[in-house]
FILOMI-688924 format. One line per field, with one value per residue (C-alpha): residue number from 1; residue in three letters; x negated, y, z negated. Coordinates in steps of 0.5 Angstrom, whole numbers, always signed. Layout:
BEGIN
resi: c(NUM; ...)
resn: c(ala; ...)
X: c(X; ...)
Y: c(Y; ...)
Z: c(Z; ...)
//
This chain:
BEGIN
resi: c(1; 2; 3; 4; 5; 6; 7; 8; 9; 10; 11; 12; 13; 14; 15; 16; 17; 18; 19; 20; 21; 22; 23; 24; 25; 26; 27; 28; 29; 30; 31; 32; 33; 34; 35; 36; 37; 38; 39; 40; 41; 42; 43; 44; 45; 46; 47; 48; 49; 50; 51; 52; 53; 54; 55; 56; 57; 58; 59; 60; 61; 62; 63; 64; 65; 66; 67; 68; 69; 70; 71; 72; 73; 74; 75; 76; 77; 78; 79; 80; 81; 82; 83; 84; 85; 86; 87; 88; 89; 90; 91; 92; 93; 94; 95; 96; 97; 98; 99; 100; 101; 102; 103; 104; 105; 106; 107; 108; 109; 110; 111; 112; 113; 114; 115; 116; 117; 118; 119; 120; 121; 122; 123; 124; 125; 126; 127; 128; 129; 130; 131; 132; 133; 134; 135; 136; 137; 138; 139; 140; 141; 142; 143; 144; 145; 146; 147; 148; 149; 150; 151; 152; 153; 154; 155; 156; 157; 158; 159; 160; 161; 162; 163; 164; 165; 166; 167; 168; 169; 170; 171; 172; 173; 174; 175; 176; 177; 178; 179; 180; 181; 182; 183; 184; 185; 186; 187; 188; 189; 190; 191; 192; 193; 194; 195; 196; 197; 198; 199; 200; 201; 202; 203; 204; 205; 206; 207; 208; 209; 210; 211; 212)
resn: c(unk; unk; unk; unk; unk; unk; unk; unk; unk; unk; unk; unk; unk; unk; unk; unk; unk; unk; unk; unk; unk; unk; unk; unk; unk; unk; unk; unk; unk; unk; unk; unk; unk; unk; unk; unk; unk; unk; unk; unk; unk; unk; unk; unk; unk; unk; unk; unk; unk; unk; unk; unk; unk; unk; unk; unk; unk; unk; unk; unk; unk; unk; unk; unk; unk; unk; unk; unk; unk; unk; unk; unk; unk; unk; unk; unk; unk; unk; unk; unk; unk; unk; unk; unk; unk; unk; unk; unk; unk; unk; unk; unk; unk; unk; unk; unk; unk; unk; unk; unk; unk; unk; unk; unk; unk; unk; unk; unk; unk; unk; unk; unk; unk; unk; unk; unk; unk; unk; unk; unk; unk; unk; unk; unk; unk; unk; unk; unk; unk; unk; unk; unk; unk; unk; unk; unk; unk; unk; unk; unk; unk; unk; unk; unk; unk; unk; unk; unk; unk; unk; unk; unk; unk; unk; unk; unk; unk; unk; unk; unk; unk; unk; unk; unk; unk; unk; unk; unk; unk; unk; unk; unk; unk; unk; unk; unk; unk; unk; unk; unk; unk; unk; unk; unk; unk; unk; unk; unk; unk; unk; unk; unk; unk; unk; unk; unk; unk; unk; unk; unk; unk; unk; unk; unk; unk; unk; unk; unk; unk; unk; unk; unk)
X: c(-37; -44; -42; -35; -37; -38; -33; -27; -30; -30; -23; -20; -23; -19; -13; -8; -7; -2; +0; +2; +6; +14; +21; +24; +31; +37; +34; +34; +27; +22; +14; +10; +3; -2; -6; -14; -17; -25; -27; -34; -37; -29; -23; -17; -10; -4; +2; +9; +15; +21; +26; +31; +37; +36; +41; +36; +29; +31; +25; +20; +13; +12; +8; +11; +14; +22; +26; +26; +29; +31; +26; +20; +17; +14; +14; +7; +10; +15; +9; +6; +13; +15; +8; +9; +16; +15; +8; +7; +0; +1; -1; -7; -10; -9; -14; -10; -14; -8; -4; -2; +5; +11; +16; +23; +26; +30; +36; +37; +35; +31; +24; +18; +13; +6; +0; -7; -10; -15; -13; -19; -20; -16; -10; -6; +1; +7; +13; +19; +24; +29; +25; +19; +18; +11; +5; -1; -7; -11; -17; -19; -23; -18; -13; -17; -19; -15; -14; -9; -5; +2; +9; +15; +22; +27; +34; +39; +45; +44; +41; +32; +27; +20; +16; +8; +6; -1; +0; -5; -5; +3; +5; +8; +7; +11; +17; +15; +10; +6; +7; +4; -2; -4; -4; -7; -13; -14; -15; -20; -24; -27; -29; -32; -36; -37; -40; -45; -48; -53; -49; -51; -46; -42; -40; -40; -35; -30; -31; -28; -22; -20; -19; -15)
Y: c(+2; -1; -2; -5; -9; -3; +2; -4; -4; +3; +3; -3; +2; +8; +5; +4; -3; -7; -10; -2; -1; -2; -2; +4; +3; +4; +4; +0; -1; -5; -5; -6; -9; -4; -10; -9; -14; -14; -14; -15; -10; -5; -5; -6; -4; -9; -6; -9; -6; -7; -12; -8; -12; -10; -6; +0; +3; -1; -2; +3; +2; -2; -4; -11; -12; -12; -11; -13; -20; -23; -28; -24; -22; -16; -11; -14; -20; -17; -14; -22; -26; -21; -20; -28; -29; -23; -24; -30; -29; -33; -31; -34; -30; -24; -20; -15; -9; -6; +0; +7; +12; +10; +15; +15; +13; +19; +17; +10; +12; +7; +7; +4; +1; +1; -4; -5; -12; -15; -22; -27; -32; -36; -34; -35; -29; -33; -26; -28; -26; -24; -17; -17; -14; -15; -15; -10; -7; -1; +1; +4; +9; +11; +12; +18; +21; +27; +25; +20; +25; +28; +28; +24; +27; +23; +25; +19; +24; +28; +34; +33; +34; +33; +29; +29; +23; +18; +15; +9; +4; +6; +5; +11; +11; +17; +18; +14; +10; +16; +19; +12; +12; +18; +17; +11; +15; +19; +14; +11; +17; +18; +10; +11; +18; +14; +8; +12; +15; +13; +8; +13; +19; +13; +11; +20; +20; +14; +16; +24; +20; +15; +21; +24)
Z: c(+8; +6; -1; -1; -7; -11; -8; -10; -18; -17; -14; -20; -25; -22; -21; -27; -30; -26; -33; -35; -29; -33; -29; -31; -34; -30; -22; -17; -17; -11; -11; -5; -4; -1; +2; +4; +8; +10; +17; +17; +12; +13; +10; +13; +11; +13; +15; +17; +22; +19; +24; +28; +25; +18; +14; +11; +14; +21; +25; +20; +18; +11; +7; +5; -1; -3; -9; -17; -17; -25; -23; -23; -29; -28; -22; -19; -19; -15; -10; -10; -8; -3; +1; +0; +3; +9; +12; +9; +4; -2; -9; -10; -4; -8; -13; -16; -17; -20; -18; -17; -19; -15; -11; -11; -3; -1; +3; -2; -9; -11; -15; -10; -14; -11; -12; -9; -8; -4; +1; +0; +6; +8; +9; +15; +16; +17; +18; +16; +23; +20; +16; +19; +28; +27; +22; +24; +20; +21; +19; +12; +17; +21; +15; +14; +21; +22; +30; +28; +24; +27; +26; +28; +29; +26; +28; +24; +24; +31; +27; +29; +23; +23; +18; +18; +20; +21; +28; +32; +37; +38; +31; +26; +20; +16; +10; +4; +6; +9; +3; -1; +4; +3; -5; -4; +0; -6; -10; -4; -3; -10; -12; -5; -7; -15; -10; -6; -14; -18; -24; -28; -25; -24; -30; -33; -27; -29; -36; -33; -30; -35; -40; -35)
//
């Protein structure tokens, strides 16, 4: 991507205001981080898999975040808090672009927030061992390759169902999290398009999705 800068304005531009993004009332609510990290002139996304020997989602690809706590004061400052304590990454190493519609979990019932942010350098990732197995990151670029699209059969109750599935270098990422890439590719593939567009149509484009 030979324009990160502008395709990361285009994508603050497009994502909702972070501020905006309310608990609903009478949920169970969590939210995550969708961390992109620059490799060079690339994105990458930070993932995590979650440790064997927790409760829910044992051993599953995250991204790394963690429910609502009364100590926070809003649901981004939940995303924050819980990147910090699960991989290590403080606050201040986080520029929130802001962040997009959230999901239901389907076996827990609980609303999962999502919000974008880029990781400065430096930083250093700490996982915590008692919810993270491993901390991972996979490019942007591969995020949208259909070569690593497939499916994961998920059998937890001895009848097998099948999930479509992002699959690269030995990782699976499916369910919530799967369905919260690809809402984020969305959002990715027209801030890229707007950065490859005189400003004039950038700022005719912006205007289109705003209104919307």
């Amino acid at each position: 991507m030979n324009e990160v800068p502008n395709y990361l304005s285009n994508l603050r531009r497009g994502l909702i205001r972070s501020e905006a993004i309310l608990r609903p009332e009478k949920k169970n609510t969590a939210a995550v981080l969708v961390a992109m990290v620059l490799r060079g002139n690339a994105l990458n996304i930070i993932y995590t898999r979650r440790s064997d020997r927790l409760s829910s989602h044992r051993g599953q690809v995250a991204f790394p975040g963690g429910r609502f706590d009364r100590r926070d004061s809003n649901l981004v400052a939940t995303a924050l808090r819980e990147t910090h304590e699960e991989i290590g990454i403080a606050p201040h190493s986080i520029e929130v672009l802001g962040g997009f519609e959230g999901r239901e979990t389907r076996s827990s019932e609980i609303f999962v927030a999502p919000f974008v942010g880029l990781v400065r350098e430096p930083f250093e990732l700490r996982p915590d061992p008692k919810e993270v197995a491993e901390i991972f990151e996979v490019p942007l670029a591969a995020l949208e390759d259909r070569r690593y699209r497939g499916h994961y059969n998920w059998s937890p109750d001895g009848a097998s169902r099948r999930f479509p599935a992002i699959l690269y270098a030995g990782q699976t990422i499916w369910g919530l999290t799967y369905e919260l890439t690809l809402r984020f590719l969305e959002y990715s593939r027209r801030a890229a398009r707007l950065s490859r567009q005189p400003k004039a149509l950038q700022a005719a484009g912006l205007a289109a999705i705003n209104s919307k």
